[in-house]
N, C-alpha and C positions, 0 to 999 in steps of 0.2 A: 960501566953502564951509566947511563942518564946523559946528563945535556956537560958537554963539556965546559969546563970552569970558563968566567966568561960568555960564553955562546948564550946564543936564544936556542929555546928549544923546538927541534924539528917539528913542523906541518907534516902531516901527512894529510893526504887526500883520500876523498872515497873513495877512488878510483885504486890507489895503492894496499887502502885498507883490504877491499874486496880482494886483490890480486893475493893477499897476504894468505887472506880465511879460505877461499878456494884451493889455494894452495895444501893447505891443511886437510881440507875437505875430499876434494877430489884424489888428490895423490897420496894419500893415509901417511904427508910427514907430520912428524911429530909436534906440538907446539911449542916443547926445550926447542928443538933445533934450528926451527924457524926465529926464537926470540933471539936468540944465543948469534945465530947470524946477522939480522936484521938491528939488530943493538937496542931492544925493545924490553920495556920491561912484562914480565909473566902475566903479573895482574892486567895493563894497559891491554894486550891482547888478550885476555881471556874475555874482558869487557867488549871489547868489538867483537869477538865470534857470541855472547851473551846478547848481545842487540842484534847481529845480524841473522841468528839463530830463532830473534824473536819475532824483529821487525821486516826483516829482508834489508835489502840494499837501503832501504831509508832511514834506517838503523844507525848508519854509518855516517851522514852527513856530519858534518863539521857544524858546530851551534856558531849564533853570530855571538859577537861579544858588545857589549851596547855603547865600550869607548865612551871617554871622559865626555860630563851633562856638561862642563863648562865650555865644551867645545863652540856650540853653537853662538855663544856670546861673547868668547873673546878675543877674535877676528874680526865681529861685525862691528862699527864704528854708530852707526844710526840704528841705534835702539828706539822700536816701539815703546810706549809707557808702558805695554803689559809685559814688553821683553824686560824694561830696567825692573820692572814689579818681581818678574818670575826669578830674575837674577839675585834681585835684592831675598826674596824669600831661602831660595838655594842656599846662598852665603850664610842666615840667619841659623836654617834648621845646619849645616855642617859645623859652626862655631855652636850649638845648643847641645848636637854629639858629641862635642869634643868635651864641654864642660860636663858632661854627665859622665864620661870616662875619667873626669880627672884634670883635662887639659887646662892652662891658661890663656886666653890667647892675648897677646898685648899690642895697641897699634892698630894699624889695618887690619889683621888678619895674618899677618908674613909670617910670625913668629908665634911659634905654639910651645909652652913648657910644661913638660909635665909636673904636676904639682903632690906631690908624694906622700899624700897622707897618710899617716898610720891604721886610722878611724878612718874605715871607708863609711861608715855607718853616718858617720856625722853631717849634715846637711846645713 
């Protein structure tokens, strides 16, 4: 069971989801039987018939995923002063998280080391 070693893990769609819980619904199979075939883990489906059960079909939609912020500015060539602003701040706050977790970052940015303190406490 799960995403095979290597692979990305399978999309389903709402349209497969539904086909899945109806399944279940209307023809009283079981949800072992349905996961066991479909190569699906228990909990995964029990959370779709849980939403679908709540929300109906809209339940089921696939959420967007918001994809890397640096997308938008590392392809463009002609940055506005607010786009080099918003970039430069981006950069600033992700090296600010890193050193609050620990990191070092040395250089531009390329290289990040964890820095291994004993005393997390020490500031």
């Amino acid at each position: 069971m799960g995403r095979p070693k290597g692979g990305k893990n399978k999309y389903w769609s709402k349209e497969e989801k539904l086909k899945l819980i109806l399944e279940h619904l209307e023809n009283n199979i079981s949800t072992n039987e349905i996961t066991t075939r479909e190569n699906i883990s228990n909990g995964m489906y029990n959370n779709w018939l849980k939403k679908y059960l709540e929300l109906g079909e809209a339940g089921l939609e696939n959420k967007k995923k918001p994809g890397n912020p640096y997308g938008k500015f590392l392809n463009n060539k002609n940055l506005t002063d607010l786009e080099k602003l918003e970039y430069e701040n981006m950069k600033l706050r992700i090296e600010n998280e890193r050193l609050k977790k620990g990191y070092l970052v040395e250089g531009d940015g390329q290289v990040v080391v964890f820095n291994g303190l004993k005393n997390k406490n020490s500031k």
